[in-house]
DOTI-618316 format. One record per atom (N, C-alpha, C): residue in three letters; x, y, z. Coordinates in steps of 0.2 Angstrom, whole numbers, plus 5000, padded with zeros to 4 digits. Layout:
residues N
ALAXYZ...
This chain:
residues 473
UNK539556585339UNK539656525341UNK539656475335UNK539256465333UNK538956425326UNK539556435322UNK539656495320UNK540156525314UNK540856465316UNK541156485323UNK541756465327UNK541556375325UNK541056335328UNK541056255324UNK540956275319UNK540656315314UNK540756285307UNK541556265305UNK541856355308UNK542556355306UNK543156295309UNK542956275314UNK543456205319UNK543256145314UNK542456125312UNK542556065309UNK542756065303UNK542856125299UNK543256135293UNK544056115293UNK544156145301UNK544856115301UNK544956045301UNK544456015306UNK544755945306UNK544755885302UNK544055925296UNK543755885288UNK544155905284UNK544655955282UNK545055975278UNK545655905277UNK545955885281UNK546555855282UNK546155775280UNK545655765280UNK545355705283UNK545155675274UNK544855735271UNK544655755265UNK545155745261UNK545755775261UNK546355785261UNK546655695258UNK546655685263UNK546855605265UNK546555575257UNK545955585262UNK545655515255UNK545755535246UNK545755615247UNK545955625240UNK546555605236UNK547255615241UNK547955595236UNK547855525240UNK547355475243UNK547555425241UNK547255385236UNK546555415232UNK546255385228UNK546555395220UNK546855465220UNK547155505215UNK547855435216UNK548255425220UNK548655365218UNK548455305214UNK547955285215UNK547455225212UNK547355235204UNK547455315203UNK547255305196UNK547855335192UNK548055405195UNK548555435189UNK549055435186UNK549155345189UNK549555345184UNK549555285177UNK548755275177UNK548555255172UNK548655295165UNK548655385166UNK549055405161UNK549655405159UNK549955375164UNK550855375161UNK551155315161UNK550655275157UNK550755195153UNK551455185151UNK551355235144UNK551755245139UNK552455265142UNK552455315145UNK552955375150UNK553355315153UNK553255295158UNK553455245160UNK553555185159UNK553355155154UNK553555095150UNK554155135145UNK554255145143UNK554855165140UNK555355205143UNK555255225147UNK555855255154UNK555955215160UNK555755165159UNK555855095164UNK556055045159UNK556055065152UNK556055005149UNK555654935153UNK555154925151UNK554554905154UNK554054885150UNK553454865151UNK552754845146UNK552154865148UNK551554865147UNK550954915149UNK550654865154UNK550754795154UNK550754735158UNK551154765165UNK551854755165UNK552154775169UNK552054835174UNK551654905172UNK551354945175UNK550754935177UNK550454895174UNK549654855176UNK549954815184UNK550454785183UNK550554755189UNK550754785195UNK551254845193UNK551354895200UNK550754925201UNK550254945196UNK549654985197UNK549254945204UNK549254855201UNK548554825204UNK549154805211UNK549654805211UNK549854785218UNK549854845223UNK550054915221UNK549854955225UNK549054945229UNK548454935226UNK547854935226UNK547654875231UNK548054815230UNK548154765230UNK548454755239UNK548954795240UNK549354795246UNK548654835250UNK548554895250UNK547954935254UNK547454895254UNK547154855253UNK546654805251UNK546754725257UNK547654705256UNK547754675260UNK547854715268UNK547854755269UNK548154785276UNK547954825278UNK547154845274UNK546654885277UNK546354855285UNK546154805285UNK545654785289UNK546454775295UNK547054765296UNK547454745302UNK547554815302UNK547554885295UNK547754945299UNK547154975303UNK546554945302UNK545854965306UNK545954955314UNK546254885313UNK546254855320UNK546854915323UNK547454915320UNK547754945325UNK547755015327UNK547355035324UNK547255115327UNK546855115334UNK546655075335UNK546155055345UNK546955015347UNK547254995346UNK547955005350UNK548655065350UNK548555105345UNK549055125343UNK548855235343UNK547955205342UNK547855275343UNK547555315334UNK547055325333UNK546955345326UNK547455405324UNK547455455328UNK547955525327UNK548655485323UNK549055455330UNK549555425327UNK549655385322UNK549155335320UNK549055275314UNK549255345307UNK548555385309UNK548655435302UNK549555465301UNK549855475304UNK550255525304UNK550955485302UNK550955415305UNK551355355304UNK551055325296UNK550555325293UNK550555315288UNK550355375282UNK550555435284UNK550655495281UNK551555495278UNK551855475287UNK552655485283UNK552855425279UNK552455345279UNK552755285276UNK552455325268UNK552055345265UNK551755355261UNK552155425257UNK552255465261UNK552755515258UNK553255485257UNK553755435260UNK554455435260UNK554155365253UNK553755325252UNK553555305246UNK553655335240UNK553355395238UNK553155435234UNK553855465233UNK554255475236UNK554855535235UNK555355475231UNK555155435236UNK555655325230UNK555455325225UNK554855335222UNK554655305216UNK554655375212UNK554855425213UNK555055475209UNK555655485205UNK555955445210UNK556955415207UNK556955355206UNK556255325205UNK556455235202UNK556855235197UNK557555205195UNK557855185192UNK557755135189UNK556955105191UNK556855025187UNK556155025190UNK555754955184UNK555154935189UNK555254925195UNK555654885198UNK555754855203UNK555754915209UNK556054955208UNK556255005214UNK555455065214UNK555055045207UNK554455095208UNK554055045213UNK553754985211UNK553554945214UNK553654945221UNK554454965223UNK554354945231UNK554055035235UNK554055075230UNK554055155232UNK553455175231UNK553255155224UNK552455165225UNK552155115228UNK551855035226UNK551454995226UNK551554975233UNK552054955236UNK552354925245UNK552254985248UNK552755035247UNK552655075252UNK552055115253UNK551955145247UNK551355195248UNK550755145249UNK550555095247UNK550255045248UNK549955045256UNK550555005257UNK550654995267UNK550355105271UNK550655125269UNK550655185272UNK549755235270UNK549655205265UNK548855205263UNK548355165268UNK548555105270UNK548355055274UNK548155085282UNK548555135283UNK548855155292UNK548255215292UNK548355245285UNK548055305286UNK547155325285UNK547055275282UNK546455265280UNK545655265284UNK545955215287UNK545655195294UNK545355255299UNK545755295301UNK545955315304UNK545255405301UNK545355405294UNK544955455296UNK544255455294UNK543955375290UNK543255345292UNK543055335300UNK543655305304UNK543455305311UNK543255385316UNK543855435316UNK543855485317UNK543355515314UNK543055535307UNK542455575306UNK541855545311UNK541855475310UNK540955435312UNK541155475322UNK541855495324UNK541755495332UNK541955575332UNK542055605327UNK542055665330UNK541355705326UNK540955695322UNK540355725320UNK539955685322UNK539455685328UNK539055665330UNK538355645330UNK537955725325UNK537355705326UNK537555705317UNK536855665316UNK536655635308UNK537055685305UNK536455735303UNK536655795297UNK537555825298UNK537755815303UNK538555825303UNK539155795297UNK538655725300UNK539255675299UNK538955655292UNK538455665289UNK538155655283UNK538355725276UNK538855765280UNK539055815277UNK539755805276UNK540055755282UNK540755745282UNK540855675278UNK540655645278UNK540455595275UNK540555595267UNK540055665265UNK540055675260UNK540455685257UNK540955745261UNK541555795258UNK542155735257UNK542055695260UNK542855645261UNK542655595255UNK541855565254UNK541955525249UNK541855555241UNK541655655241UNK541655665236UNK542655675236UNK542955695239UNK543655715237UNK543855645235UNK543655565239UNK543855525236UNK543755515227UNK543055515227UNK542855495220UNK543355565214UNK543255625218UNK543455675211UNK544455645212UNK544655635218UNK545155585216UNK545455535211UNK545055495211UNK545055445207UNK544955475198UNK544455515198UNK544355525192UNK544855575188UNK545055615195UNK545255675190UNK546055665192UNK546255595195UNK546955565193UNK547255575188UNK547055555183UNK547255545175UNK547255635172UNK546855685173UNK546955745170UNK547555765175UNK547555755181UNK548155785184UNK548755765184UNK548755695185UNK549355665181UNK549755675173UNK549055695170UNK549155695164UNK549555765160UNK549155805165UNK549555875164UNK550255885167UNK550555835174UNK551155855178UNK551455825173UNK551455745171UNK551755725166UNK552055765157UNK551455795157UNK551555815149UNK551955855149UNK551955925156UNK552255975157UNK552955955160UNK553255925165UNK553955895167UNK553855845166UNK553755785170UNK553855715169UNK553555675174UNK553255615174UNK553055575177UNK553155555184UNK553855595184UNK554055595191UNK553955625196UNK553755685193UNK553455755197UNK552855735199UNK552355675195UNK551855675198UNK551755625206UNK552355595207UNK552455575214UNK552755635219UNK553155675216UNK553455735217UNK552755775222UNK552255775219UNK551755815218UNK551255775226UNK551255725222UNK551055675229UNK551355685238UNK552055685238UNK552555705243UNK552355785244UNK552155825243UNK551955875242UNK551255885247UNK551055865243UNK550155845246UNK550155825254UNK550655775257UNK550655725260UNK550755785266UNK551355825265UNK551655865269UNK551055915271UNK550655925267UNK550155995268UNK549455945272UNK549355925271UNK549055865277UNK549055855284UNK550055825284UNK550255825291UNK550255875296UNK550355965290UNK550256015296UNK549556025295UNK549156015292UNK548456015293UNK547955945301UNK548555935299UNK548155875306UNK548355885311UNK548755925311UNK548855965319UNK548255975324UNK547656035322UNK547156035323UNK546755965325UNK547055895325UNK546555855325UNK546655835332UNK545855795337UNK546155755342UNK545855715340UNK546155655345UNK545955575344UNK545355585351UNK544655575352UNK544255565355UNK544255525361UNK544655445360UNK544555385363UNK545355375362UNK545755365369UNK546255355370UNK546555305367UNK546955275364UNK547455215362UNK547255185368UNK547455115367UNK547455055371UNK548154995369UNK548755015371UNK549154985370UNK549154925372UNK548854905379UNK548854815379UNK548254795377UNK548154815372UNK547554785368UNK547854725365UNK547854655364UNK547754625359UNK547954635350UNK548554605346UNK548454605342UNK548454545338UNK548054505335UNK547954465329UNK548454465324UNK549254445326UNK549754445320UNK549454375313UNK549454335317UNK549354275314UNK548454275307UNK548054305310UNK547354335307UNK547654365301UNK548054435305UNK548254475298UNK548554435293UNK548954405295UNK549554365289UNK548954325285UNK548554285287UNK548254265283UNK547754285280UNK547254345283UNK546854375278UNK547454415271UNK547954425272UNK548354495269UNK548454415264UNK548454365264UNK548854305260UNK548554285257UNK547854275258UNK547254255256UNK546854295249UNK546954365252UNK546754425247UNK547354415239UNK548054425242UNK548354435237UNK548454375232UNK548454315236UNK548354235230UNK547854265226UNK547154275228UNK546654265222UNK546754345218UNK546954395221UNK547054435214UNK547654405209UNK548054395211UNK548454375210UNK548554315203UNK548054265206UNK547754225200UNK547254245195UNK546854295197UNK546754325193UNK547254365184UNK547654395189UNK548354425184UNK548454375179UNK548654315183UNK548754255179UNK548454225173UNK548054245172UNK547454215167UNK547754225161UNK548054255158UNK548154265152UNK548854245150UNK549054235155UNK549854215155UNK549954115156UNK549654095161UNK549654035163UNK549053995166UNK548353975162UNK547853965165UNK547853925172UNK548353855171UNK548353815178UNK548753845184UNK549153885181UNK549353935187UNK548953975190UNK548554005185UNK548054045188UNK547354015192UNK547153965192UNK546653935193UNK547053915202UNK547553875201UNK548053865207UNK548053915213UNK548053965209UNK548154025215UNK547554045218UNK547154055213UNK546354065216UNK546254005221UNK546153945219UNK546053905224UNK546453905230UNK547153945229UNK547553935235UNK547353965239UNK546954055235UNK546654105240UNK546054095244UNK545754055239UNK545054035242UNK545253985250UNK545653935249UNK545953885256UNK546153935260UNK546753985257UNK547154035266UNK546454055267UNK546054085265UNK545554145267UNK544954095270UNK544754015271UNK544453975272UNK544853975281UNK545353955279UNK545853955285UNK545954015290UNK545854075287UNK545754145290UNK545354145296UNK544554125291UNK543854115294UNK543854065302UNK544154005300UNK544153975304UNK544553975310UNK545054015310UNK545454035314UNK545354085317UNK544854145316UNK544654195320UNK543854175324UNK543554105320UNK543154085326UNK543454055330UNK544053995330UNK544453975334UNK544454015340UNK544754085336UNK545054125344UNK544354165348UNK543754165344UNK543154195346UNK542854155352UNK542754075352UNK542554015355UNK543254025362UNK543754045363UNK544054035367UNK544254135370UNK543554145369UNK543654205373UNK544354275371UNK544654235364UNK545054285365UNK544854345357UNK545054425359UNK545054455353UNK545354435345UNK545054425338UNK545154415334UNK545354475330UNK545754455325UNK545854515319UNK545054535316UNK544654505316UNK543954535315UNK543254485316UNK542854545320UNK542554505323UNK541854465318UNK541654395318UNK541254355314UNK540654405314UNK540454425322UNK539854475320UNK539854525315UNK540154545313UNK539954615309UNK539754595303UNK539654515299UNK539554495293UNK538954445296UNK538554475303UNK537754445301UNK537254505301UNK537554575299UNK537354635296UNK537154625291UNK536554595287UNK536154585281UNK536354645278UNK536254715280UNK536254765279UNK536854795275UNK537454785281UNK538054805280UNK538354735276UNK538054695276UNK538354635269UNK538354665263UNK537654685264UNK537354715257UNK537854765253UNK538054825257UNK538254895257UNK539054875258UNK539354815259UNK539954825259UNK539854775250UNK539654745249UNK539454735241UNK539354795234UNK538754825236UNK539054895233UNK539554935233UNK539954945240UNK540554975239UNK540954955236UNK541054885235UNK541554835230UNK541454835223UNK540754845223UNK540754845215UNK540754915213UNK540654985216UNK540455045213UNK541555065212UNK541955035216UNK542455055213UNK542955005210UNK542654945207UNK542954895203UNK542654945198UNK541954955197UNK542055005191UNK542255065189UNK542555095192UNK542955145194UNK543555125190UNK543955095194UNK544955095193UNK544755045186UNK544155005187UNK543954965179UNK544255005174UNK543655045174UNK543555105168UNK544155125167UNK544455175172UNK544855215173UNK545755165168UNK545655115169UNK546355085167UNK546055075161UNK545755035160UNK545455015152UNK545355065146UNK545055115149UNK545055165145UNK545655225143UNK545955245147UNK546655265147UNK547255215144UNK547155145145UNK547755105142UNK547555105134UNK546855095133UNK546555105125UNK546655165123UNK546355215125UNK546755295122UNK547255305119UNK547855285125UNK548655275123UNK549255245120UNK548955165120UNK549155095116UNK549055105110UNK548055105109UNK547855095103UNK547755155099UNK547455205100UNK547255275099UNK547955305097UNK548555305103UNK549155345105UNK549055425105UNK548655425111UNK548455505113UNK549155505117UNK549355565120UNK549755565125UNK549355575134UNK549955585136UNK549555605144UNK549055655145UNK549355705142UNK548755745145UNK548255745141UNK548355705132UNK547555715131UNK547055675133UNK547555615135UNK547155555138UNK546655595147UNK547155625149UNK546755655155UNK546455695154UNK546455745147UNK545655795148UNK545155745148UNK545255695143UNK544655655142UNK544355635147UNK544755615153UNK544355605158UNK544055645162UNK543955715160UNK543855765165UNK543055745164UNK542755725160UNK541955735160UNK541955665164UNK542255625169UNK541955575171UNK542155635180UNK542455655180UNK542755715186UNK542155765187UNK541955795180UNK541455825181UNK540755795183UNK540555715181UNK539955705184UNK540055665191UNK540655645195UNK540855635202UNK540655705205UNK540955765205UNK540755815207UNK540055855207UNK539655825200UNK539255865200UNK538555835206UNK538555765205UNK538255735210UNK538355705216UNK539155735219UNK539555725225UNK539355785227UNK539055855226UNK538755915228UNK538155935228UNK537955885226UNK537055885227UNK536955795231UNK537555755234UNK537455715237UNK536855725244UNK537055765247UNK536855795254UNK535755815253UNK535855845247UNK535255865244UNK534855815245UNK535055765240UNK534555705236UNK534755645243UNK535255665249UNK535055635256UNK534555655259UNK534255715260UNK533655725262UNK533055705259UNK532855695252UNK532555675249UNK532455605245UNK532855555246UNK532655485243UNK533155455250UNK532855385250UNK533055345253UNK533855335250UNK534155305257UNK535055275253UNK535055225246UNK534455175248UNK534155105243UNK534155145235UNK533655195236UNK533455225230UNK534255245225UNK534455295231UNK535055335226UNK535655285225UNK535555215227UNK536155165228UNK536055145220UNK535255125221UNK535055085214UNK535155125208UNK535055205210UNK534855235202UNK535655255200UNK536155255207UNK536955275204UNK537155215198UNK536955165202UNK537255095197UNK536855105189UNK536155135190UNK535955115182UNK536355175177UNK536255215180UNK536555265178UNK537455245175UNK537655235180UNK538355185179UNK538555125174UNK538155105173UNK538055035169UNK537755065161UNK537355125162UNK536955155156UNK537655185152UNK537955215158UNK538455255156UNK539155205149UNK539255155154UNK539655105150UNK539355065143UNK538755075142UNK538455055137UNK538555105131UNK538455155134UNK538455225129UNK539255235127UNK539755215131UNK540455225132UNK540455165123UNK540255105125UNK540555045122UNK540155065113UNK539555095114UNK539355095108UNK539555165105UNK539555225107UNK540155285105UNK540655275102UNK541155215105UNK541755215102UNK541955185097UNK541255115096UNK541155105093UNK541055125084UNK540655175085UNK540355215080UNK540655255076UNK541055285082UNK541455335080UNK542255345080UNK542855375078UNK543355365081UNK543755435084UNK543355475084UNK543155545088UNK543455535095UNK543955565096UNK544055565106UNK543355595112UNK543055615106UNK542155665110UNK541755605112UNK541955535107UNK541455485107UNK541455455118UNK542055475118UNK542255435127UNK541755485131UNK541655565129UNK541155595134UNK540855585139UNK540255555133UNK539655565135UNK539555525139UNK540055445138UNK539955375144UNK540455405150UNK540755435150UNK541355445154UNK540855495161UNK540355535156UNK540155585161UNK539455565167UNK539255515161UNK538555465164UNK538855425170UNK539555365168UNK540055345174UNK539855405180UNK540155445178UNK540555495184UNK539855515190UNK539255545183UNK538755535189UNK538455485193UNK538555425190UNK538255385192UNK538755375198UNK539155335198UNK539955345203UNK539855395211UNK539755485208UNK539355495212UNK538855505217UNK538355475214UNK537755475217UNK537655425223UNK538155375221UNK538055315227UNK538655285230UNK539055345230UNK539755325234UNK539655335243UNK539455405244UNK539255405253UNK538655395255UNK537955375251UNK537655325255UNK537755265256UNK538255225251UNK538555165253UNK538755135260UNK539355205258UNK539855215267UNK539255225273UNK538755245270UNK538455305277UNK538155225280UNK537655175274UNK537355115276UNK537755065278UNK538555055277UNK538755015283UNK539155035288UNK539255095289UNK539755115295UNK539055115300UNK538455165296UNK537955175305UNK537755105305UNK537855045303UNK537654975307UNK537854965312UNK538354985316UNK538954955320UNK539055035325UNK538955005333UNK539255045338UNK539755065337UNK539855135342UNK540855155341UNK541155105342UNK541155055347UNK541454995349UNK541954985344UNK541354985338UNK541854935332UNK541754965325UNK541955055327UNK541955075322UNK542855055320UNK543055045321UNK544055015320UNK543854975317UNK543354895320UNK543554845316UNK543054875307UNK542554885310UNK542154895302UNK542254945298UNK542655015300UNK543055045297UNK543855015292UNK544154965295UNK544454945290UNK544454875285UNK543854845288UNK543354825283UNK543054825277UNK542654895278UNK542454965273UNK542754965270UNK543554985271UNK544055025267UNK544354955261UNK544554895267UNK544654825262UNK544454825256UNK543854795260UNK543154785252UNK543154835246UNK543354895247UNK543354945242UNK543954945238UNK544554935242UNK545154935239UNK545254885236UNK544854815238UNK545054755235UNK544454775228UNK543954795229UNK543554795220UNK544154845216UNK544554895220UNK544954925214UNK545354885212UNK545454845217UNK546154805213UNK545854765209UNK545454745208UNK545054675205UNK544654725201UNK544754775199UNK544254825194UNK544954835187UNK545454855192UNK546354865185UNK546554775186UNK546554715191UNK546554655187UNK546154625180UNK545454635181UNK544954595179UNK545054625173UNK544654695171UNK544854725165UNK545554745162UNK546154725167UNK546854735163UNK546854685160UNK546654615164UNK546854575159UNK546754545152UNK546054575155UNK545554565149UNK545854605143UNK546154665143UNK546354735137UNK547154715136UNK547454715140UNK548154685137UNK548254595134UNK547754565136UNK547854505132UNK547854505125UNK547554585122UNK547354595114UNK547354665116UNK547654695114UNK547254775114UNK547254765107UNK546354785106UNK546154775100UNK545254815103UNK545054825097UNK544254855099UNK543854785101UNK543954745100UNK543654685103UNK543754665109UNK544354695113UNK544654675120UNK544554725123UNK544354805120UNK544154845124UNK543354845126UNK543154815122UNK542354815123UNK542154735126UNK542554705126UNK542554655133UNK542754665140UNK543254705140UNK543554725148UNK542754775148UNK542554825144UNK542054875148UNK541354835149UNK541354785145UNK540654745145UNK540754715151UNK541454675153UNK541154655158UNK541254705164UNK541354745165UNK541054795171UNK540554815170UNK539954825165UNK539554835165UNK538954765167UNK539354695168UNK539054645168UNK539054655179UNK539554665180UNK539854675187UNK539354735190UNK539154765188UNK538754845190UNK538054815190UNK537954765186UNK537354755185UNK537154715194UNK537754665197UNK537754625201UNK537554675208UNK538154755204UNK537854785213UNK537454805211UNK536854825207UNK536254845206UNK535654795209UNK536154715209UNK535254695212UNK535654685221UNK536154695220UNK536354685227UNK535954765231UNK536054825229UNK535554885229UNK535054865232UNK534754825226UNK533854815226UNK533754795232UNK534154715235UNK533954695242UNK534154705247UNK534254795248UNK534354835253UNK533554855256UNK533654875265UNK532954875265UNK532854935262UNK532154955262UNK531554985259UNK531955035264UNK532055095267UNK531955135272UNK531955205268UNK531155265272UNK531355325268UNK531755375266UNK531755415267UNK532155485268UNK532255495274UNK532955525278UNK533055535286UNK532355605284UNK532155625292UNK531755675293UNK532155725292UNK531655795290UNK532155855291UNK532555865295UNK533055895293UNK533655905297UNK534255835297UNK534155785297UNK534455745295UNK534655745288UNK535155705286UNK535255685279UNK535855645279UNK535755605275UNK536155525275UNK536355475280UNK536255455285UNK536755415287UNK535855365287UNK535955305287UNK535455265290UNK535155255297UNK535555215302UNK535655245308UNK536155285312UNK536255325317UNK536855315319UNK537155265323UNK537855275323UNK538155205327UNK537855225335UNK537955165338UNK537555145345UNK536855125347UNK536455165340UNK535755175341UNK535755075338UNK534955065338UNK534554985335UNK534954995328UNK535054935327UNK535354915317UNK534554895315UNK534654935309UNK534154905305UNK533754835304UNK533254835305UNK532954765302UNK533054755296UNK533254675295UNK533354655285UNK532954665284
């Protein structure tokens, strides 16, 4: 009997695991095919910075309305509906004939089709593993495939690239997507759709408007300051207006696109701030350091992607001892020691490369990164998801997923801009200083997490579970 669940929940975390890998591995791989694709698009490494951060950009806007509609639409279906918008993405941006047409095929489409899918299997784990140590293992496997995603983008991209072409690495994606879809066959949805549910169109438009202004102004900085400055302020007003429109409909009894409560969680304030800074330094690094490889250095793809493998190998090595160091140190603990580590790492990266002009110099910070990165990615998630009943694992599930996708975005704007305004050793070591300045931020955000110990035996990771008491601040 035991054997028979181990075997069923492997089927259902396979696809789910699945999910989050080719969509993180999106976010990064194609940081090594700068070059590739600026000269087969006739394009600029700006220009792919910009399809980069609007991909990441879109997922970020359309996470929180694709959370919401999975309790109308049904999570099975959401997943499966943004499996096919994200393959048929992937397959467009493999015959891009231009920026333009990668843009709409990678950064729109798969974007939007990231958004659908996302939700769906943060909500589905929390409702289909139940008790603690379950869901504290599922949890794990989905945030370590996301993180080795993200880092070992660039080595995989870097090898499909070097061996055919840049195209195949979407090729590759379409691929993926399809062994997924028959993978989710095994899955059920737990808690039926609700089609007269309520939908928040006017909410969505305005948070989705709000988010993309202020990246947006961001991109700007280096191009147009009062432009940029314009836009920030224009995103700061939609997103004021957002605020005030979802109490409007709360005071009048009706459902919002998201509800006010979930941000007087002291806790989950704290833990969706870590999750925003721990992958702005991620897609940071990840673009910064791959656009300096290949610009200034001029390695190609794949040898830009071995390089990354040692930030791959420290994701991995502490994404499988995740579980372990959950039974044994509070989430607080492993939150704060990922970031020093992470921060320590970037200091190491910034003075190595310095010193030396050795490709071995990137290692040792790339590997420090990678650990630190995985130490405190699924106690993060574990600390804000178990705030919150199942009621409202949809809305804070695509919350969760927001805040993270928005620090990716703002991890390839902040540091892209910074490295293409000069790509110079003095512009690389100010994009990475300042993620190092931004890690320091989630380190004390870490700090004023509650004190809470180790789960008891048998348990490992989550803080509470959902439905039980929310933590005291």
């Amino acid at each position: 009997m035991a054997e028979a669940a181990t075997t069923g929940a492997r089927r259902v975390l396979a696809p789910l695991a699945l999910a989050q890998f080719i969509c993180s591995f999106a976010g990064s791989n194609m940081n090594v095919m700068i070059n590739d694709i600026s000269e087969d698009l006739d394009t600029t490494v700006q220009g792919v910075q910009v399809a980069i951060t609007i991909f990441l950009l879109v997922m970020a806007a359309l996470m929180i309305p694709g959370g919401k509609l999975t309790d109308k639409w049904g999570r099975k279906r959401c997943l499966l509906v943004g499996l096919v918008v994200y393959g048929v993405g992937a397959l467009i941006s493999a015959v891009a004939p231009g920026l333009g047409v990668l843009i709409v095929g990678n950064s729109i489409l798969e974007g939007v089709g990231t958004a659908l899918l996302i939700p769906p299997v943060y909500i589905l784990t929390t409702l289909l593993f139940t008790d603690t140590a379950s869901r504290a293992r599922a949890f794990g496997a989905i945030m370590a495939m996301g993180g080795i995603g993200a880092a070992a983008g660039p080595l995989i991209g870097g090898l499909i690239t070097s061996a055919i072409s840049w195209r195949a690495a979407f090729v590759f994606q379409a691929l993926v997507i399809v062994v997924i879809v028959v993978l989710s066959r095994h899955l059920d949805d737990p808690l039926p759709p609700d089609p007269a549910r309520p939908f928040d169109t006017v909410g969505a438009v305005l948070s989705a408007a709000g988010l993309v202004l202020l990246v947006t102004g961001i991109l700007a900085v280096d191009n147009n300051g009062w432009l940029s400055l314009g836009l920030l302020l224009a995103g700061a007003a939609v997103l004021a207006g957002f605020f005030a429109w979802v109490r409007g409909r709360e005071r009048k009894g009706r459902e919002a696109l998201l509800s006010t409560s979930l941000f007087r969680n002291r806790t989950s304030n704290l833990g969706l701030v870590t999750q925003n800074t721990q992958w702005l330094m991620l897609m940071g690094v990840s673009f910064t350091v791959a656009a300096y490889l290949q610009v200034v250095r001029g390695y190609d793809a794949i040898e830009t992607g071995v390089i990354f493998t040692a930030a791959t190998l420290g994701i991995l090595t502490s994404s499988l001892a995740a579980e372990k160091l959950a039974r044994r140190r509070a989430q607080r603990t492993l939150i704060m020691a990922g970031f020093l580590v992470a921060v320590a790492g970037i200091a190491v990266l910034i003075a190595l490369v310095a010193w030396t002009p050795s490709a071995w110099a990137f290692t040792p910070g790339l590997l420090l990164i990678g650990l630190g990165l995985g130490v405190m990615l699924t106690p993060s998630v574990n600390v804000v998801q178990s705030c919150f009943p199942e009621t409202q694992q949809g809305e804070i599930s695509g919350l969760s997923r927001s805040v993270s996708n928005l620090g990716s975005s703002l991890g390839t704007a902040i540091a892209g801009t910074i490295l293409v305004s000069g790509l110079s050793k003095g512009a690389y070591a100010a994009a990475t200083a300042t993620l190092a300045v931004v890690g320091l931020g989630g380190l004390t955000a870490a700090a004023l997490l509650p004190r809470v110990g180790p789960p008891a035996a048998g348990g490992a990771g989550t803080a509470t579970p959902p439905g039980a008491p929310r933590p005291s601040p």
